[in-house]
C-alpha positions as CSV (number, residue, x, y, z in Angstrom):
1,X,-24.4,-15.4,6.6
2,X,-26.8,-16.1,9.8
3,X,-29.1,-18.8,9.1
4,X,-31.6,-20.3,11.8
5,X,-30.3,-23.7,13.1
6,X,-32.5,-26.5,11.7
7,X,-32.5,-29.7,14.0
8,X,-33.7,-31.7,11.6
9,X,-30.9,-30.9,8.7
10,X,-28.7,-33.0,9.7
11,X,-30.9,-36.3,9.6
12,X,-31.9,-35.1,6.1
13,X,-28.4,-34.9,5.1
14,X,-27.8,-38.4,6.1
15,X,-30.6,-39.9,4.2
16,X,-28.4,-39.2,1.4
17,X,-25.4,-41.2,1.5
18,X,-24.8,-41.1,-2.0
19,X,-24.8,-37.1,-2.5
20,X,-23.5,-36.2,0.7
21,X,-20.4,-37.1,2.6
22,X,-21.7,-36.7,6.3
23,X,-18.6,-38.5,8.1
24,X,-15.7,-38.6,5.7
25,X,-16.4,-42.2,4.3
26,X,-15.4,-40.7,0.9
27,X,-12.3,-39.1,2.1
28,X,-9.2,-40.4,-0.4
29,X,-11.2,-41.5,-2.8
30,X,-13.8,-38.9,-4.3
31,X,-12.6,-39.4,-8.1
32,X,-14.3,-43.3,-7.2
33,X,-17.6,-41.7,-5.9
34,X,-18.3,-40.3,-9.3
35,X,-20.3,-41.9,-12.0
36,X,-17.3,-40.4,-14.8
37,X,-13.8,-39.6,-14.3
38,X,-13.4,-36.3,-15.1
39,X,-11.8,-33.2,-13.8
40,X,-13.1,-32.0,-10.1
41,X,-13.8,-28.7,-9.1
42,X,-14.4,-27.9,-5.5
43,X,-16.6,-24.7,-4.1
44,X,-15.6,-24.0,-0.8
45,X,-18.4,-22.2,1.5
46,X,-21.3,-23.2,-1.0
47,X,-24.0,-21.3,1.0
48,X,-27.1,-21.9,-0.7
49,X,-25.7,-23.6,-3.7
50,X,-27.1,-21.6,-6.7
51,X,-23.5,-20.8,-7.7
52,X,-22.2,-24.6,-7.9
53,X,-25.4,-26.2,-8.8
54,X,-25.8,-23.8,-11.6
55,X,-22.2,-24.4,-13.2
56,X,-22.9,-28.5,-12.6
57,X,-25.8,-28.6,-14.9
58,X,-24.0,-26.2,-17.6
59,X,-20.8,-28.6,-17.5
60,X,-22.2,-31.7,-17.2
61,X,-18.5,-32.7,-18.3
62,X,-17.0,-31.6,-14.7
63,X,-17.1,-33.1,-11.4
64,X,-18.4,-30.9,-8.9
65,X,-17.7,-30.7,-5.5
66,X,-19.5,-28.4,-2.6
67,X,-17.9,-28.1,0.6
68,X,-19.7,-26.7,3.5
69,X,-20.1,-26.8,7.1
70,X,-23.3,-25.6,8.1
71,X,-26.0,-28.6,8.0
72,X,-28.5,-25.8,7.8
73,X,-27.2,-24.3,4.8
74,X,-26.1,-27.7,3.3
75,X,-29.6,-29.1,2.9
76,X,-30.5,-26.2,0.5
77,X,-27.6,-27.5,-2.0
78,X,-29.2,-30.8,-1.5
79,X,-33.0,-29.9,-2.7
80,X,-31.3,-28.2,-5.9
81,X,-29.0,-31.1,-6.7
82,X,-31.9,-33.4,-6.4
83,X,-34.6,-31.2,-8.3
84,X,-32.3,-30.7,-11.0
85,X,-30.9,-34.3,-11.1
86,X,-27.5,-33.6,-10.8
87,X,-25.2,-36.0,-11.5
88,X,-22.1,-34.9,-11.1
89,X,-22.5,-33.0,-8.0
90,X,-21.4,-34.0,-4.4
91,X,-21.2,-32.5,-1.1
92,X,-19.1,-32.8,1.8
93,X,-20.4,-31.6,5.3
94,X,-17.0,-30.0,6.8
95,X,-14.3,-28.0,7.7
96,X,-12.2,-26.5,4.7
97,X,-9.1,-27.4,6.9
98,X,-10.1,-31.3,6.3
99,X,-9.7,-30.7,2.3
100,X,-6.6,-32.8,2.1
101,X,-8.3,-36.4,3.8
102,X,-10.7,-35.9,1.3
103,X,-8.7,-35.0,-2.1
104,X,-5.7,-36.6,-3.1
105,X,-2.5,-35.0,-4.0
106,X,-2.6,-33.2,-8.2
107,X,-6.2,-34.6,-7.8
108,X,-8.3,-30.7,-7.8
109,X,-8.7,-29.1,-10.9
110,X,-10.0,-25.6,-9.5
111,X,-11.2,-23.8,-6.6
112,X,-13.6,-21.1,-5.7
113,X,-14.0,-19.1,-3.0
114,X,-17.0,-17.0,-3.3
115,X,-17.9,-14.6,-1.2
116,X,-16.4,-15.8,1.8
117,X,-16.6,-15.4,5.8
118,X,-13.7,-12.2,6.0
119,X,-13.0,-12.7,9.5
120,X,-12.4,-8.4,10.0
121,X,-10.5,-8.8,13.2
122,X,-6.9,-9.6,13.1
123,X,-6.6,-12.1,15.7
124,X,-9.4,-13.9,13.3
125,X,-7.1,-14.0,10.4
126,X,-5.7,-17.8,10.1
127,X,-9.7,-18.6,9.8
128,X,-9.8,-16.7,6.3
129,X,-10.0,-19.0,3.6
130,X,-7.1,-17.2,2.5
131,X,-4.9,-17.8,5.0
132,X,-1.1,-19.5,4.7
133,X,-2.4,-22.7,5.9
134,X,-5.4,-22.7,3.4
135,X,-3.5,-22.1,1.2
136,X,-1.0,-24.9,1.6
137,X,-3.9,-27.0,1.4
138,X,-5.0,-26.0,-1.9
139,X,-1.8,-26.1,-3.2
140,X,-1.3,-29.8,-2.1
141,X,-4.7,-30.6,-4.2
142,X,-4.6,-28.4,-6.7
143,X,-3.5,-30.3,-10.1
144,X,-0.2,-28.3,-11.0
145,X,-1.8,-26.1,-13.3
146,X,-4.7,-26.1,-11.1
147,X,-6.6,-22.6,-10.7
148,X,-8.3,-20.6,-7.4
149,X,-11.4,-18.2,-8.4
150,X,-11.4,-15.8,-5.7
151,X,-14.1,-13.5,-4.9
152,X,-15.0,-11.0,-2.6
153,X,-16.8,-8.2,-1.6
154,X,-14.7,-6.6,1.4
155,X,-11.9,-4.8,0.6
156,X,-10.2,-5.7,3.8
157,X,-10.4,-9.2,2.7
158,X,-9.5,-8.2,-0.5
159,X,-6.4,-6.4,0.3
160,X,-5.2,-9.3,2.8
161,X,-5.8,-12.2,0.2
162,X,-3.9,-10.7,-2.6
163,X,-0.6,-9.8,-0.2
164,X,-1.4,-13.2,1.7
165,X,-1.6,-15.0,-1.9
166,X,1.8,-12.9,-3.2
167,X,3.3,-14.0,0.0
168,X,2.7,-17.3,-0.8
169,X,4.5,-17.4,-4.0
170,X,0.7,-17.5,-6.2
171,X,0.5,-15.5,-9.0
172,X,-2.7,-13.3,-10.7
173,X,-4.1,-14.4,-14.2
174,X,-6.8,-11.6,-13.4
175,X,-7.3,-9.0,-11.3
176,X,-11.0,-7.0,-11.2
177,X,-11.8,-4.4,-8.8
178,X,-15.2,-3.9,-10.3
């Protein structure tokens, strides 16, 4: 997804220090910057934050988490969380490849990956959220019988993230090709 850079997203972002995690002052420790300890799930590449900030206000008894790195994207998760007064919603403005400074070890409950960046060429590959190195992250997070949603609209991507998963020693609970 394109979006036109906005210069003053960023300076929006940071007028809310206690929604959004601008400079990793949360990292290690993002069960404490909760109001309730409950379980966390994370949505990495949040876009423009209907999916998480939908699923936040029907489980009001999960932590959410939205990860993305686009400041001009990010602001648009912001204005939901605040118009629906979202409590357990937070969001971290980064890389996915930061994930473990930010969550402990056995500390993620589940993952999504929606729609994600495919990264078509080959020499692009270790940037798919898929990748072996993603993956090793989510598996140092992820509670044991923690849980990846995966979904995708490319084949190619597709096809590579279920050999690249298998590879990795992950197995499928469900597999749609709807």
């Amino acid at each position: 997804m394109r979006v036109r850079y906005k210069p003053w997203a960023e300076d929006y972002l940071k007028e809310h220090p206690d929604l959004v995690d601008m400079d990793g002052s949360h990292a290690g420790k993002m069960s404490d910057w909760f109001d309730k300890k409950q379980p966390i799930y994370i949505e990495i590449g949040s876009g423009m934050g209907q999916f998480i900030t939908t699923l936040a206000e029907q489980h009001p008894e999960i932590n959410f988490v939205s990860l993305e790195r686009e400041k001009s994207v990010m602001y648009k998760v912001l204005d939901k969380v605040k118009d629906k007064g979202l409590t357990n919603l937070k969001m971290i403005c980064n890389d996915a490849i930061e994930l473990n400074e930010y969550f402990k070890e056995n500390e993620v409950s589940r993952i999504y990956l929606n729609f994600s960046d495919p990264w078509p060429k080959k020499r692009h590959a270790k940037r798919r959220l898929t990748y072996r190195t993603f993956l090793a992250l989510y598996e140092q997070i992820l509670k044991e019988d923690g849980e990846i949603h995966f979904k995708t609209d490319n084949r190619g991507l597709f096809a590579y993230s279920l050999e690249s998963m298998s590879q990795y020693g992950m197995y499928f609970k469900k597999l749609n090709l709807n």
